[in-house]
C-alpha positions as CSV (number, residue, x, y, z in Angstrom):
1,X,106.2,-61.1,142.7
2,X,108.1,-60.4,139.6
3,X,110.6,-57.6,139.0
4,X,110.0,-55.3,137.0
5,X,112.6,-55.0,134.1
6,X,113.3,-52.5,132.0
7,X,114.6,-53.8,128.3
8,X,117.0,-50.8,127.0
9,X,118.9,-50.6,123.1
10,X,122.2,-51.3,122.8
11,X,123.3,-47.9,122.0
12,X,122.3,-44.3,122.9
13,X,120.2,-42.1,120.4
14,X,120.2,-38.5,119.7
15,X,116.6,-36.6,120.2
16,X,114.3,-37.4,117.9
17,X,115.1,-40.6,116.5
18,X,112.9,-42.9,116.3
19,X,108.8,-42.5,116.6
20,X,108.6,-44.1,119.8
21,X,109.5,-42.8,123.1
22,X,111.8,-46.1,123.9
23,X,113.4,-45.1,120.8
24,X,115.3,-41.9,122.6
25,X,114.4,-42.9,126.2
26,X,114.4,-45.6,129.0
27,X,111.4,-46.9,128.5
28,X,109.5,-50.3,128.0
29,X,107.7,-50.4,125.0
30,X,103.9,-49.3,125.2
31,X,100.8,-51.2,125.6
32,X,97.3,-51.0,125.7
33,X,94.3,-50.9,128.1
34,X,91.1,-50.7,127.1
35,X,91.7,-47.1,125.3
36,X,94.6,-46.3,127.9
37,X,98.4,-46.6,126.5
38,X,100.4,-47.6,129.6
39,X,104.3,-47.2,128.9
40,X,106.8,-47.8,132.1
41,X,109.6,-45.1,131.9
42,X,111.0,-46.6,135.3
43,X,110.6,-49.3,137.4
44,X,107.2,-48.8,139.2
45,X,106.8,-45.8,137.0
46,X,104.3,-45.3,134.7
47,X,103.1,-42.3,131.6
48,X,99.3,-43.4,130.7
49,X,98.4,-41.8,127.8
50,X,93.7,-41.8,127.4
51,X,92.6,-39.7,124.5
52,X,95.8,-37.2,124.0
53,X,96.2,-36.9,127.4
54,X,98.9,-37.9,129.9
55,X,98.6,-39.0,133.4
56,X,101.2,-40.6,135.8
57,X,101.5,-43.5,138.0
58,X,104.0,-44.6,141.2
59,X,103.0,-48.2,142.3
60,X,104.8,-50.0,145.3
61,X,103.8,-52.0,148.4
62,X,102.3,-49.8,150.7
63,X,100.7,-47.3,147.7
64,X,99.6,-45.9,144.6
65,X,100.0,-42.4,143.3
66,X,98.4,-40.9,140.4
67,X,99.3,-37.7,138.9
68,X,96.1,-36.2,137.1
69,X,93.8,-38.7,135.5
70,X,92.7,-37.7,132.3
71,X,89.1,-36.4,131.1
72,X,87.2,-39.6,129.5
73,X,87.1,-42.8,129.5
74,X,87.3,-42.9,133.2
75,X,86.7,-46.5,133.6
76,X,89.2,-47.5,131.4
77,X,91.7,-45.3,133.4
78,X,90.6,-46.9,136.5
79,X,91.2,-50.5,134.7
80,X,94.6,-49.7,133.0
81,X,96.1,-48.7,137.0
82,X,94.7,-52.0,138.1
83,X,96.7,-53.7,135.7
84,X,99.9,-52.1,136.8
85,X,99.6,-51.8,140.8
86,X,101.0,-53.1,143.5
87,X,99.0,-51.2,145.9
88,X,95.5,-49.4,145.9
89,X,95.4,-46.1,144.6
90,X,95.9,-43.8,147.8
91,X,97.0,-40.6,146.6
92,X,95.8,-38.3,143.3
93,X,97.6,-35.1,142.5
94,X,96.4,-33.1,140.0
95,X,98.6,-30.7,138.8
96,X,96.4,-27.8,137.5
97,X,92.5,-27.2,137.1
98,X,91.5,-27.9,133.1
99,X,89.3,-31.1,132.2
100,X,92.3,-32.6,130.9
101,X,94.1,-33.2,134.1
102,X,90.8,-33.5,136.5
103,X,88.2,-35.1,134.4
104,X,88.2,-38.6,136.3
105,X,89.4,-38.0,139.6
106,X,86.2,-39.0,140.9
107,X,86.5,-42.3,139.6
108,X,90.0,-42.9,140.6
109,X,89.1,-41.3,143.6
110,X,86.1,-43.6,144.9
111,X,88.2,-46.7,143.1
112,X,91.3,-46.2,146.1
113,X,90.8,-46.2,149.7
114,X,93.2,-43.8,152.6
115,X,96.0,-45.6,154.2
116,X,94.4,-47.3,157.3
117,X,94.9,-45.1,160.4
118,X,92.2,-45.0,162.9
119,X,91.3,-41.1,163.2
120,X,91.0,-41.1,159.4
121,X,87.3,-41.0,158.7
122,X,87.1,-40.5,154.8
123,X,86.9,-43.6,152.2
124,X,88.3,-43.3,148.8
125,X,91.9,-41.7,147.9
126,X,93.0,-38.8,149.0
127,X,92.9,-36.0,146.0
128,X,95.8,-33.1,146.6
129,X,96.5,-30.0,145.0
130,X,97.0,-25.9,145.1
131,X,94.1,-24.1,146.4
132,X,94.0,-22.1,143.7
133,X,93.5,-25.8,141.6
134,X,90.1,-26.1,143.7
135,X,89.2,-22.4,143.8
136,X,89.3,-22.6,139.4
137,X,87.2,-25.9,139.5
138,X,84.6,-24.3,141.7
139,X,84.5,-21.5,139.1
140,X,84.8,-22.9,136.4
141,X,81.3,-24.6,133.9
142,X,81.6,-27.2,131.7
143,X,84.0,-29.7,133.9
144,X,83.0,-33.7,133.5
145,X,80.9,-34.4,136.9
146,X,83.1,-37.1,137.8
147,X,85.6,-34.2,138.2
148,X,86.4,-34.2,142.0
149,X,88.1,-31.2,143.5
150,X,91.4,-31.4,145.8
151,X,90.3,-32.2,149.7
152,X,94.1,-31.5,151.1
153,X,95.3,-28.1,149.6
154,X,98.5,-26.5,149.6
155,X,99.7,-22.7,149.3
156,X,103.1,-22.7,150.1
157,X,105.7,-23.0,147.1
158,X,106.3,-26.6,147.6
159,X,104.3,-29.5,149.3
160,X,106.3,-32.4,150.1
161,X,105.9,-36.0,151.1
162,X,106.5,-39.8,150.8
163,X,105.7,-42.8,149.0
164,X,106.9,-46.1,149.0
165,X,110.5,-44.8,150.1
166,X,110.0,-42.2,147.0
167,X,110.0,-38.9,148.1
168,X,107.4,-36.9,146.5
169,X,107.3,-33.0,145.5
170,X,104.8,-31.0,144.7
171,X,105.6,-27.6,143.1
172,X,103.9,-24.2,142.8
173,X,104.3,-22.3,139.3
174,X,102.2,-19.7,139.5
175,X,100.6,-17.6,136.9
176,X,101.8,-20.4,134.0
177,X,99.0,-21.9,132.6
178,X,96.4,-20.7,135.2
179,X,97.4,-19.3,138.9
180,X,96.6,-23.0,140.0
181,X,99.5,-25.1,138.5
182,X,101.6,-27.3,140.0
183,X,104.4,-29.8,138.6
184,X,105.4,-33.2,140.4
185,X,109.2,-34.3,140.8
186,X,110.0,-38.1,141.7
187,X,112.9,-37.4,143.0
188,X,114.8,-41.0,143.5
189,X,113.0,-41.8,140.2
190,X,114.1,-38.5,138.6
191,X,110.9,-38.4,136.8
192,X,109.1,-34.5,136.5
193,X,105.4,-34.7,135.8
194,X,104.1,-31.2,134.3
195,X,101.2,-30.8,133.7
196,X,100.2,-28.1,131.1
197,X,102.9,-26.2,131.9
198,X,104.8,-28.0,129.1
199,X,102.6,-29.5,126.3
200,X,104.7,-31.4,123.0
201,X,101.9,-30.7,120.9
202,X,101.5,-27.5,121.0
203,X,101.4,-23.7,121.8
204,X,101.0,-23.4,125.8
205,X,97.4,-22.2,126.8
206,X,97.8,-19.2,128.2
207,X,94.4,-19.2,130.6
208,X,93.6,-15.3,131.0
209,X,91.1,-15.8,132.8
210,X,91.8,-17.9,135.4
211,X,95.7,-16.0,136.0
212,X,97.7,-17.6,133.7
213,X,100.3,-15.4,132.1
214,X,103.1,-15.7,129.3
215,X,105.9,-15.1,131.6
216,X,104.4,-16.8,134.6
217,X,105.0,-19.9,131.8
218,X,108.2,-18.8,130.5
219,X,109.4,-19.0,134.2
220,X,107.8,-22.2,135.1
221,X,109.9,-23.7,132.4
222,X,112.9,-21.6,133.2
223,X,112.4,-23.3,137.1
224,X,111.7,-26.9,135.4
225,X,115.5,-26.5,133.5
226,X,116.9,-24.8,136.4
227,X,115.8,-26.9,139.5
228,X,114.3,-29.8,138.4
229,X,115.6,-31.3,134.7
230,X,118.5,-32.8,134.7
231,X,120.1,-33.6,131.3
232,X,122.4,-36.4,130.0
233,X,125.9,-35.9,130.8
234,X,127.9,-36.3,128.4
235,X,125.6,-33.7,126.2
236,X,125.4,-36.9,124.2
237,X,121.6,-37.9,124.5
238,X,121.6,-41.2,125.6
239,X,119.6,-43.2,128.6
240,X,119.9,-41.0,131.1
241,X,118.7,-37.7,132.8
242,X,115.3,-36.8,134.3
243,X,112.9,-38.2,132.1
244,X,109.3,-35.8,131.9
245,X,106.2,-36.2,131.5
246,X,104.1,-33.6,129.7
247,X,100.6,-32.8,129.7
248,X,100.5,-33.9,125.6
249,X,102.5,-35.9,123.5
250,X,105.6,-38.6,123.7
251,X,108.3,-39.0,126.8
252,X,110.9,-36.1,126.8
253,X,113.9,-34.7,128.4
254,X,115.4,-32.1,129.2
255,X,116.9,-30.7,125.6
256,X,112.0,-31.0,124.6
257,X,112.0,-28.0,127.1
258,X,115.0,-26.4,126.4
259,X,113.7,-26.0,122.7
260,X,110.3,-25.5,124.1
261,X,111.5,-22.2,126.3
262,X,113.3,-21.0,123.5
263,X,110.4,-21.0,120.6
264,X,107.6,-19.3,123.5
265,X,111.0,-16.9,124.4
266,X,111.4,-16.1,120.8
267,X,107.6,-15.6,119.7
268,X,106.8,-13.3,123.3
269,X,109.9,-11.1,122.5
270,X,108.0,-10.7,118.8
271,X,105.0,-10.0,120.3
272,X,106.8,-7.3,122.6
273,X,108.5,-5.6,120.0
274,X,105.3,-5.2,117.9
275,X,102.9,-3.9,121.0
276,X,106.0,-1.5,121.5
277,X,105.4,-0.2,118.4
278,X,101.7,0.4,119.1
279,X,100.8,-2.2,117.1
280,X,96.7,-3.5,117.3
281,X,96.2,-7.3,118.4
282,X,95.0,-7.1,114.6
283,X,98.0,-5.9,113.1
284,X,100.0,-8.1,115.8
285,X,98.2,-11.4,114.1
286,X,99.0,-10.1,110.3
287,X,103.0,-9.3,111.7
288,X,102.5,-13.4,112.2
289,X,104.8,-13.9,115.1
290,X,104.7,-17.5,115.2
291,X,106.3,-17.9,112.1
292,X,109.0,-20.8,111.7
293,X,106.8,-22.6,114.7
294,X,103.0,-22.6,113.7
295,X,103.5,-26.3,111.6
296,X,105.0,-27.9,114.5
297,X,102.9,-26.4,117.6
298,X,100.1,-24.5,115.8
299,X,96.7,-25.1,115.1
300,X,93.8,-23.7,113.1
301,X,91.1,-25.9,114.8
302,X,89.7,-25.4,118.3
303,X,90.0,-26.2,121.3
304,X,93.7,-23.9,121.0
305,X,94.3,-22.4,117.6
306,X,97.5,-20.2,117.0
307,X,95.4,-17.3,116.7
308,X,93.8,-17.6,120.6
309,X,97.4,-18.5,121.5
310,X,98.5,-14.9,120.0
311,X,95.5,-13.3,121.3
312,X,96.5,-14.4,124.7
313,X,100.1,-13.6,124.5
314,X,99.4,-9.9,123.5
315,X,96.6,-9.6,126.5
316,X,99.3,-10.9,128.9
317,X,101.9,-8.1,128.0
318,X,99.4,-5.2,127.1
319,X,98.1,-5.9,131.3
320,X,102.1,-5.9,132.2
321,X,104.0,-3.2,133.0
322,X,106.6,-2.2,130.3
323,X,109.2,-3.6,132.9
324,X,107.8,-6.8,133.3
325,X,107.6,-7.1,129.5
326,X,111.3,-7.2,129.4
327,X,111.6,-9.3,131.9
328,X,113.8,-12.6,130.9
């Protein structure tokens, strides 16, 4: 079988050049499944992009692995992997509990088979996540029925394992988006999957409800620039460093969450200040504390307008201690 090979420019590129992600990036240029976008950011590595949303795939010869799978479309999904693996699909990790990153698990799920082994009794792949991932999809109305739960949880910090000589990590942030998230480093790859921790195309959802948090996601990124992102060295942005893979929007790097961090740092600390002066959720919205960052990441349509995005911030901090409100 053919190698894969990946076709790189000439010369390096600063952030932002370019409307493509193989504009700034490592990456083949994108192509089209059914209603999938299927773009390889390295070899055997694939960012599949079904209605907005993105998903992840890691093909060799023993398996594949796919990292959420989208919410529609489901048959498409399934037909898109085809067209890119080496391997049936074994393994599904979904990194957090919304529609967007379980929707077709089901599908994918019934459309792989386990690794042969003769005390393994289940058919299908094998769907992993936190407990807390499964624990919010039993909860929660409204999720696509072919929406299938994770069957091998975790609850430690970090789950790790391997694939086609790839080792594979699955990381805990807890209390980002919901108390359920997770984020997924490649690690010979050096490709970070993140589920909605870290979304291009907008404000983070902060999920209330189900224990997400403002600084819970302020620290998730924090640990994703810390531990896990490596950028370009020299600071010259060029083909190199851990590539991500957000939940929304084109291929990015380390200096996306940097800026990222920074604008949520920014509008929280706004937020603070106002609540400490015992201002209403009401005035809080009038103060407009996303100002400067509403026309790139705001929104005044559902499903996540700036104003729920305030809203949320504000409930975060008024149910933290003063303390914790300060904290970095």
């Amino acid at each position: 079988m053919a190698q894969s090979v990946l076709t790189y420019s000439g010369n390096a590129a600063l952030p932002y050049m370019g409307d493509k992600a193989s504009d700034v990036l490592p990456a083949n240029v994108e192509r089209v499944v059914g209603s999938v976008g299927i773009l390889e950011v390295r070899p055997d590595v694939y960012m599949l992009t079904v209605d907005g949303n993105n998903l992840a795939v890691f093909t060799g010869v023993q398996s594949t692995l796919v990292i959420d799978s989208g919410a529609s479309h489901c048959d498409d999904v399934v037909k898109a992997i085809n067209s890119i693996a080496k391997a049936p699909v074994r393994y599904i990790v979904l990194t957090g509990p919304s529609a967007d990153r379980v929707g077709c698990s089901g599908p994918l799920r019934d459309a792989g088979e386990r690794m042969p082994a003769a005390y393994i009794q289940q058919t299908g792949a094998e769907i992993i996540g936190h407990e807390n991932t499964a624990s919010r999809m039993a909860e929660q109305t409204g999720l696509p029925s072919t929406a299938g739960a994770p069957e091998d949880m975790y609850t430690r910090s970090t789950l790790g394992f391997a694939v086609n000589d790839q080792s594979i990590q699955v990381i805990s942030m807890p209390a980002a988006h919901t108390d359920g998230d997770s984020v997924v480093l490649l690690r010979r790859a050096d490709v970070v999957v993140t589920g909605d921790v870290f979304d291009v195309t907008r404000f983070p959802v902060i999920d209330i409800e189900h224990g997400g948090s403002i600084q819970g996601e302020i620290d998730a990124l924090n640990r994703l620039l810390t531990d896990l992102v490596v950028p370009s060295t020299p600071k010259w942005e060029g083909r190199y460093g851990t590539l991500v893979i957000p939940a929304r929007g084109r291929l990015s790097n380390q200096t996306d969450i940097v800026l990222y961090r920074d604008m949520i740092t920014v509008i929280r600390d706004r937020i603070s200040a106002l609540i400490a002066e015992g201002k209403s959720l009401a005035e809080v919205q009038a103060a407009d504390p996303t100002r400067g960052y509403a026309p790139r990441f705001g929104s005044q349509t559902e499903p996540w307008t700036t104003s729920e995005f305030v809203a949320a911030v504000y409930a975060s901090l008024t149910a933290d201690s003063p303390a914790k409100r300060k904290g970095g």
